[in-house]
C-alpha positions as CSV (number, residue, x, y, z in Angstrom):
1,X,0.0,0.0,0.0
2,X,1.1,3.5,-0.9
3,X,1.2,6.1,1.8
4,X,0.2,9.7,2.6
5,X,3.3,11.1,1.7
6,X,3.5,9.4,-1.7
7,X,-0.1,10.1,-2.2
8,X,1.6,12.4,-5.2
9,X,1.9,9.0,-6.8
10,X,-1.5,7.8,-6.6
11,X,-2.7,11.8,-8.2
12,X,-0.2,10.6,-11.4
13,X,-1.7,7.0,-11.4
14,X,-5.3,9.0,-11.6
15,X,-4.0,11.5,-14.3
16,X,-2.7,8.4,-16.4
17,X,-5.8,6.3,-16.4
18,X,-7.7,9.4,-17.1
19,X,-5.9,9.4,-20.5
20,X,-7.3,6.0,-21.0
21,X,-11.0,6.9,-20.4
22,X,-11.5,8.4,-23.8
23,X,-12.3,6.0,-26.8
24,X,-10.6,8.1,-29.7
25,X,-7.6,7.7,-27.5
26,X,-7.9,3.8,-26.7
27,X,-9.0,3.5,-30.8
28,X,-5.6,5.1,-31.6
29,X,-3.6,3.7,-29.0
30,X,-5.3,-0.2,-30.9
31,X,-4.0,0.8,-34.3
32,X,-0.5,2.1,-32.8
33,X,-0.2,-2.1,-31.8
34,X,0.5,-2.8,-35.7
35,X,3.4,-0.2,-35.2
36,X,4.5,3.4,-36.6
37,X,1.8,4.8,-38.2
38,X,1.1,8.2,-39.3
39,X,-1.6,10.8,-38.5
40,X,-3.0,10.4,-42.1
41,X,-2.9,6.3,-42.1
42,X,-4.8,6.5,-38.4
43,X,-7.3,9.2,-39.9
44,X,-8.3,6.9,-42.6
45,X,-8.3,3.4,-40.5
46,X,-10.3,5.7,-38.0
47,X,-12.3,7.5,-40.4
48,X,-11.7,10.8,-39.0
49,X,-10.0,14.1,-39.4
50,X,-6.1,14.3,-39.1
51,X,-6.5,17.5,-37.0
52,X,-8.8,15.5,-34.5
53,X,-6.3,12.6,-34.2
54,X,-3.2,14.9,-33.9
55,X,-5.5,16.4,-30.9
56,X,-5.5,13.2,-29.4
57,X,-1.9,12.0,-30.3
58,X,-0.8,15.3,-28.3
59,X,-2.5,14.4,-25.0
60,X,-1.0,10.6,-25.7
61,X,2.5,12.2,-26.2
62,X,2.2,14.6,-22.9
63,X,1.6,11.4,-20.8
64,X,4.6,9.4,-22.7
65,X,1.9,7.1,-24.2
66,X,3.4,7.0,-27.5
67,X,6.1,8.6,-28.9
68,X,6.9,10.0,-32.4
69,X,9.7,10.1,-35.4
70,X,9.8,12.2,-38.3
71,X,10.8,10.3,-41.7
72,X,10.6,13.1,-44.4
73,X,7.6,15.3,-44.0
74,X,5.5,12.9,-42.0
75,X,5.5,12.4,-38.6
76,X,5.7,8.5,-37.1
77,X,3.8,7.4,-33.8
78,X,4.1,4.2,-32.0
79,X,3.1,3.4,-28.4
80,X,6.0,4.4,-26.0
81,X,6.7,1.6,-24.6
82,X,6.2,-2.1,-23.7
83,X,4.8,-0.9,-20.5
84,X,1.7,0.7,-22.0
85,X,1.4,-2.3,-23.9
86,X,0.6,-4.0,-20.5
87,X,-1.7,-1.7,-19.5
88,X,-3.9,-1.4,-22.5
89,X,-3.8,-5.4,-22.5
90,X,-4.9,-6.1,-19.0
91,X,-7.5,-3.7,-19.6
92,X,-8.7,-5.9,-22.5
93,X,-8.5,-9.4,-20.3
94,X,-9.8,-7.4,-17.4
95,X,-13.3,-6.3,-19.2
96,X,-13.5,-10.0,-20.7
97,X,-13.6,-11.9,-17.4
């Protein structure tokens, strides 16, 4: 159990799930599984605007979700880490139990 004076931790923790309670995030965050992908190619697999997924992608990025590379002009996403990974697949074997 945490305590009261890391109680800061469990305010993060919150923040971070917070993230995951929006389904444009958890849609983009299921097509970043297949690996980098650009705004454009998630737009069209999403069928929605690039300026509503780059919305998105920037709230994912501020909370080291996923993480980006230019190649060229275009810009690269890909989840951050195998640790968000985790999370976004224990969520899935959570809700089918």
């Amino acid at each position: 159990m945490i305590t009261i004076k890391d109680e800061e931790i469990l305010f993060d923790l919150a923040d971070l799930f917070k993230v995951f309670g929006d389904s444009t995030r958890i849609r983009i965050m299921n097509v970043l599984f297949s690996g980098p992908t650009s705004v454009g190619e998630i737009a069209e697999v999403l069928d929605m605007s690039q300026s509503a997924i780059s919305h998105q992608l920037k709230s994912l990025k501020d909370n080291n979700l996923v993480s980006s590379k230019r190649s060229g002009r275009s810009m690269y996403y890909e989840l951050a880490d195998d640790h968000v990974k985790t999370i976004f697949m224990t969520g899935l074997e959570h809700i089918k139990e």
